[in-house]
SEDRENFI-808636 format. One record per residue (C-alpha): residue number from 1; x, y, z. Coordinates in nm, 3 decimals, decimal comma. Layout:
<pt NUM; <X; Y; Z>> ...
***
This chain:
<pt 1; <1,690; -0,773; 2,801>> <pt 2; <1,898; -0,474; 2,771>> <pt 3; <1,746; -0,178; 2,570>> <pt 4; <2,017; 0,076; 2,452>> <pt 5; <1,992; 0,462; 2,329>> <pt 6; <1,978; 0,488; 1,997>> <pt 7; <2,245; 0,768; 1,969>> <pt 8; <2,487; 0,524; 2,171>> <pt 9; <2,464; 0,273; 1,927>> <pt 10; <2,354; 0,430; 1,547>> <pt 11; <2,748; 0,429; 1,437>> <pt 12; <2,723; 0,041; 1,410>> <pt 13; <2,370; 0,013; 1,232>> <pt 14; <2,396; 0,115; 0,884>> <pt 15; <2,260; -0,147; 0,671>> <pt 16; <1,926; -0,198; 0,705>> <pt 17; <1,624; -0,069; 0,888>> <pt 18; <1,284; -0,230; 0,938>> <pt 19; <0,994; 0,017; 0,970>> <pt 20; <0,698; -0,133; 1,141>> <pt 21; <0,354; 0,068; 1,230>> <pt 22; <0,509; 0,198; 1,562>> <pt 23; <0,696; 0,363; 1,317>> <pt 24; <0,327; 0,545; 1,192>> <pt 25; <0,174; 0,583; 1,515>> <pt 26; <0,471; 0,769; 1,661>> <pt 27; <0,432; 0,999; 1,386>> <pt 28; <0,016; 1,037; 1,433>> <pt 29; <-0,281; 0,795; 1,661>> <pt 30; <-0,506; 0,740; 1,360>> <pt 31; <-0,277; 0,442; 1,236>> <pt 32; <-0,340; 0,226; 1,528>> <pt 33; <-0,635; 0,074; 1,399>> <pt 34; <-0,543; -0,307; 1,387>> <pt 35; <-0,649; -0,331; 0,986>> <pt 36; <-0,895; -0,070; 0,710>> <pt 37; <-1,113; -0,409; 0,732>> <pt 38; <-1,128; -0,349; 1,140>> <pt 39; <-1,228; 0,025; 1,116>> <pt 40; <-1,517; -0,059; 0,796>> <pt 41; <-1,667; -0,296; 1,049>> <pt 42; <-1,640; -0,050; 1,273>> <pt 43; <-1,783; 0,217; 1,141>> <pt 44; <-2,045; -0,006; 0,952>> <pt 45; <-1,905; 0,138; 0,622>> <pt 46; <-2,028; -0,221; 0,433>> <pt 47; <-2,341; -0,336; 0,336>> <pt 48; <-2,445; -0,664; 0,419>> <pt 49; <-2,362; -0,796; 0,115>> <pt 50; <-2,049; -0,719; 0,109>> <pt 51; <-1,934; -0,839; 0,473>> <pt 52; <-2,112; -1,170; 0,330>> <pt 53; <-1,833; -1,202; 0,027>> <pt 54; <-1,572; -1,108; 0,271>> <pt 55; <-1,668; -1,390; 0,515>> <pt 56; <-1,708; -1,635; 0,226>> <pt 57; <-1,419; -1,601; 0,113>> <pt 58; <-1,201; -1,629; 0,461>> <pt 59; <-1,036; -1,291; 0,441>> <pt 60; <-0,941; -0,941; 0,524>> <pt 61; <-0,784; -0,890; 0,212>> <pt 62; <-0,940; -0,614; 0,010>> <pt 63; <-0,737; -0,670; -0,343>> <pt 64; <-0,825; -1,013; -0,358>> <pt 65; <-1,177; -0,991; -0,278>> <pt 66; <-1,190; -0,738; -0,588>> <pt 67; <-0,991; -0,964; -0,799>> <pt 68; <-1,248; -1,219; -0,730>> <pt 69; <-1,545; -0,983; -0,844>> <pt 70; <-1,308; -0,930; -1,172>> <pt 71; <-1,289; -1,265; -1,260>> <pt 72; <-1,696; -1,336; -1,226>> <pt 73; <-1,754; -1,031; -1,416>> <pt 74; <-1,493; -1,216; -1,705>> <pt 75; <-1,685; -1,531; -1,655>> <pt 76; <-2,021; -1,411; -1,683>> <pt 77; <-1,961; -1,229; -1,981>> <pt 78; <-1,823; -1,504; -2,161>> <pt 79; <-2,074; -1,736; -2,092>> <pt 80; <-2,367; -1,484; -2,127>> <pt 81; <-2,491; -1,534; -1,741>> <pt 82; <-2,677; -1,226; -1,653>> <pt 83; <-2,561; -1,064; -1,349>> <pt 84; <-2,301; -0,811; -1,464>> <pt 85; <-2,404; -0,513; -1,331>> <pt 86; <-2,481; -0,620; -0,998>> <pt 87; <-2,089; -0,722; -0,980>> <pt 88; <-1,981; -0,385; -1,104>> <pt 89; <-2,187; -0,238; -0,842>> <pt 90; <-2,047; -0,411; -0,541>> <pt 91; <-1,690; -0,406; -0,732>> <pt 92; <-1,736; -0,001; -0,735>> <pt 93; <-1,838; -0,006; -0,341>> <pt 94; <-1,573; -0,215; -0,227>> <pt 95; <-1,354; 0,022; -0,412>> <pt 96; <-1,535; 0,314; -0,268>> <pt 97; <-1,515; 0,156; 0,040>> <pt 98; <-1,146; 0,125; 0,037>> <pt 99; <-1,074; 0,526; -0,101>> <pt 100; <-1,322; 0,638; 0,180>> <pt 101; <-1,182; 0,439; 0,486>> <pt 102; <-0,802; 0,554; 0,381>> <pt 103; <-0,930; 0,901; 0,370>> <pt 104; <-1,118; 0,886; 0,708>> <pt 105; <-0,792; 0,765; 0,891>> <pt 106; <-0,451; 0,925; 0,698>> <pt 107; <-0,319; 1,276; 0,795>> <pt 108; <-0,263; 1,526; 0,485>> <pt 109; <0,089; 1,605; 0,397>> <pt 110; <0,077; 2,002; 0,519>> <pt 111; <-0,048; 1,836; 0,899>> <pt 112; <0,277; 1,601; 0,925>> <pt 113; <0,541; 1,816; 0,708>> <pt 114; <0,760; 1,925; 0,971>> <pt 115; <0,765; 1,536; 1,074>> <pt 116; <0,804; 1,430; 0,693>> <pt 117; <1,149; 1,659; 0,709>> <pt 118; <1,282; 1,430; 0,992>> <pt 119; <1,196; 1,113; 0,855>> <pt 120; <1,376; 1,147; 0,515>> <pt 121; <1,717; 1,280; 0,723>> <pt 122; <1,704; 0,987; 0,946>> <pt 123; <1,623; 0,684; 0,696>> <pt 124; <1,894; 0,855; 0,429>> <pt 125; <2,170; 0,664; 0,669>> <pt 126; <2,057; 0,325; 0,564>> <pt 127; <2,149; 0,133; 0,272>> <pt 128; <1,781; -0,071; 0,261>> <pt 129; <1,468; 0,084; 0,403>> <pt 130; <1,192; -0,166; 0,442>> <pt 131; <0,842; -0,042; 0,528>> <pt 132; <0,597; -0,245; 0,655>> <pt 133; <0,308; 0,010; 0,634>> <pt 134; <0,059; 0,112; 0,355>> <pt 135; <0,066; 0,433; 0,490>> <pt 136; <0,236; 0,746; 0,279>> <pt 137; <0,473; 0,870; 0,534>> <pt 138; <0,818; 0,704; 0,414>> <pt 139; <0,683; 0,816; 0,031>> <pt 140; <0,615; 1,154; 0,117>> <pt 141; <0,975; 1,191; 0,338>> <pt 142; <1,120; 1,041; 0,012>> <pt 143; <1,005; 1,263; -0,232>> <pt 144; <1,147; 1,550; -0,019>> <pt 145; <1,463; 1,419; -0,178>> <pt 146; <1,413; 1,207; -0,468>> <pt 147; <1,814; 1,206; -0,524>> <pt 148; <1,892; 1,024; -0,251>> <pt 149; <1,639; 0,731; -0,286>> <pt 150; <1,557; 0,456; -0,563>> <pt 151; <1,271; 0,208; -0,566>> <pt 152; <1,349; 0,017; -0,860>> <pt 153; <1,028; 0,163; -1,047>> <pt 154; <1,106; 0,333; -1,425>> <pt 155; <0,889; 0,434; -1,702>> <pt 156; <0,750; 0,159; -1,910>> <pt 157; <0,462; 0,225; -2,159>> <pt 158; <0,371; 0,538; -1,963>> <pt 159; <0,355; 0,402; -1,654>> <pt 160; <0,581; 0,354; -1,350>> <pt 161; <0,696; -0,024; -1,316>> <pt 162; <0,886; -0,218; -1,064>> <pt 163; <1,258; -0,335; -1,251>> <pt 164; <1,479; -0,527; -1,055>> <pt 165; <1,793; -0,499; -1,312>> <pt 166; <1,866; -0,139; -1,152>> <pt 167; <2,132; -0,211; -0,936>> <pt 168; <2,436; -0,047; -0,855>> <pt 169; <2,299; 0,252; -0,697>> <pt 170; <2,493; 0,416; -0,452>> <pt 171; <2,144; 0,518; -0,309>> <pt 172; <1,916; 0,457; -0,020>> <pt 173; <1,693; 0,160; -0,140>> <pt 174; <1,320; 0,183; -0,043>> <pt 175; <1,074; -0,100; -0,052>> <pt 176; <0,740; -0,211; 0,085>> <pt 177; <0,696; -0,531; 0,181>> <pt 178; <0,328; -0,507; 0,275>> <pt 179; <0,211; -0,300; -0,018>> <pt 180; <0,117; 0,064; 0,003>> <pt 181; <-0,111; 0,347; -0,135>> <pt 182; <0,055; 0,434; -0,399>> <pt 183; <0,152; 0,080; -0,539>> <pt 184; <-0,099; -0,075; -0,747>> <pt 185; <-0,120; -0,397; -1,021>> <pt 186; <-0,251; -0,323; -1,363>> <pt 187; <-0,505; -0,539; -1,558>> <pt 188; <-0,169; -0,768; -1,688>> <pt 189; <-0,020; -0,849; -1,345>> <pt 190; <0,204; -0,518; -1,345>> <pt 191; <0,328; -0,389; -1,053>> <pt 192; <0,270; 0,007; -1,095>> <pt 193; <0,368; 0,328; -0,869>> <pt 194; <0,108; 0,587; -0,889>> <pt 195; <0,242; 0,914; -1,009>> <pt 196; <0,222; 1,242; -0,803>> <pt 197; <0,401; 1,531; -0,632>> <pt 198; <0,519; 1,546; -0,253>> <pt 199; <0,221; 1,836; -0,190>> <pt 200; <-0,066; 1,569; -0,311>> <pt 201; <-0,311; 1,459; -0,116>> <pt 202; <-0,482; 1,128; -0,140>> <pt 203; <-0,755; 1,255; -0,375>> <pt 204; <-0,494; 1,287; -0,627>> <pt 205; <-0,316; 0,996; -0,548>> <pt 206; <-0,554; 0,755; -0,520>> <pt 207; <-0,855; 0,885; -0,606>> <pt 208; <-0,866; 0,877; -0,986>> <pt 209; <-0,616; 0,624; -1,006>> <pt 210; <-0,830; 0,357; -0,838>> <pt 211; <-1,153; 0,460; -1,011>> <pt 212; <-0,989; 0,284; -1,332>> <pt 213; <-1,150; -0,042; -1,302>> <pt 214; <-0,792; -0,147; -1,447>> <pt 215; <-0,618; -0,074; -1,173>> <pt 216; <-0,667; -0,239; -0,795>> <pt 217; <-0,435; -0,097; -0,497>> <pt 218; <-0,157; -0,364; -0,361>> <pt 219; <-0,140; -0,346; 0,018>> <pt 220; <-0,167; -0,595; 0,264>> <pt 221; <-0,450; -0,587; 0,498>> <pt 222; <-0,496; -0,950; 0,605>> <pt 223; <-0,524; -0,982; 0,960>> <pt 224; <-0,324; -1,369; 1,076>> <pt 225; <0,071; -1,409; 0,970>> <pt 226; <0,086; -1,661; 0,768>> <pt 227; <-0,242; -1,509; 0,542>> <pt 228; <-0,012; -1,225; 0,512>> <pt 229; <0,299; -1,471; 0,406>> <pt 230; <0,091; -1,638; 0,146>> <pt 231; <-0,048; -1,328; -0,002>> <pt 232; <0,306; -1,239; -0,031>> <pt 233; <0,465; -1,479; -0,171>> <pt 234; <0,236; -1,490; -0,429>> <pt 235; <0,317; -1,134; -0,545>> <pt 236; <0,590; -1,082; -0,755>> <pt 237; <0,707; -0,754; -0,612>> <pt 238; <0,628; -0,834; -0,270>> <pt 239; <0,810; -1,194; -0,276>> <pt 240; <1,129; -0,995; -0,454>> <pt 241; <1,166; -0,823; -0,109>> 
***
């Protein structure tokens, strides 16, 4: 196999461009962790209970190990089953768990700004730009210059939602097809975009967005292929791309 220079060979690549995690870890080490489920069992951020549910269940997956929680706490109220506050408890860690591994691992934007500057220059000669990390690196380069980007997500009832009938921009697309920080699903299946500046950090991103019980973060963190397929193509947004 024959590996080329890029700058030989850019004039004839134009379309689209796949952006895996070599992408991140070029960029800064702490994305090499294999999974956030990896580095909580490394760092022995769960209780026992919790690596218990996550075993049960046969998965990595953060988001649906919270929807599950979500639909006991719906059952037992309905049927009067005592238990409810023991769910919202480990609901609330998990949760916890999540904001506090993310925040361990990801760089702040003033650390990786000169980078950031790069990144939106180099992915503005693409038509499509498909990211395959949860990480906010291709967000924060796009917000540099929101102009020159669309993501298919417009105001609906006060919140940021993902429309596919806005087509015909003569700008660089951007989508995730693993999830990412600032993508989240509402309460009614809603794919939602978390609003907030370039110069945020993740405390205002995600912080007080994801302590609305409402609201659970979309990103992919299951560790085998085809776990990741399925979860995807049962996700609207995520199946779209």
């Amino acid at each position: 196999m024959r590996i080329y220079e890029w700058n030989k060979i850019k004039k004839d690549f134009k379309d689209t461009i796949l952006i895996g995690n070599g992408g991140s870890i070029a960029i800064n080490d702490c994305f090499k962790y294999k999974s956030i489920y990896d580095y909580a069992i490394e760092k022995n951020l769960f209780s026992t209970e919790t690596v218990k549910l996550f075993k049960e269940f046969k998965t990595q997956d953060f988001e649906l190990v919270l929807k599950y929680i979500l639909h006991a706490k719906t059952i037992n109220t309905i049927l009067s089953i005592e238990g409810f506050e023991v769910l919202n408890n480990q609901y609330d860690k998990i949760k916890t768990n999540l904001i506090e591994i993310i925040r361990n691992v990801h760089p702040y934007y003033p650390d990786i700004e000169s980078d950031l500057i790069r990144i939106s220059n180099f992915i503005q000669n693409f038509k499509t730009v498909i990211s395959l990390n949860y990480d906010l690196l291709i967000y924060w380069a796009v917000m540099l210059e929101k102009d020159k980007f669309i993501d298919y997500f417009k105001y609906n009832n006060n919140q940021l939602q993902f429309n596919v009938n806005m087509n015909g921009e003569k700008r660089t697309e951007v989508f995730y097809l693993h999830g990412n920080l600032i993508l989240g699903k509402d309460r009614y299946g809603n794919i939602i975009k978390l609003r907030a500046n370039a110069q945020s950090n993740l405390n205002d991103i995600i912080g007080k967005s994801w302590e609305d019980t409402n609201t659970t973060p979309l990103f992919v963190s299951e560790g085998k292929s085809e776990n990741k397929l399925s979860y995807i193509q049962n996700n609207h947004y995520l199946n779209y791309i």
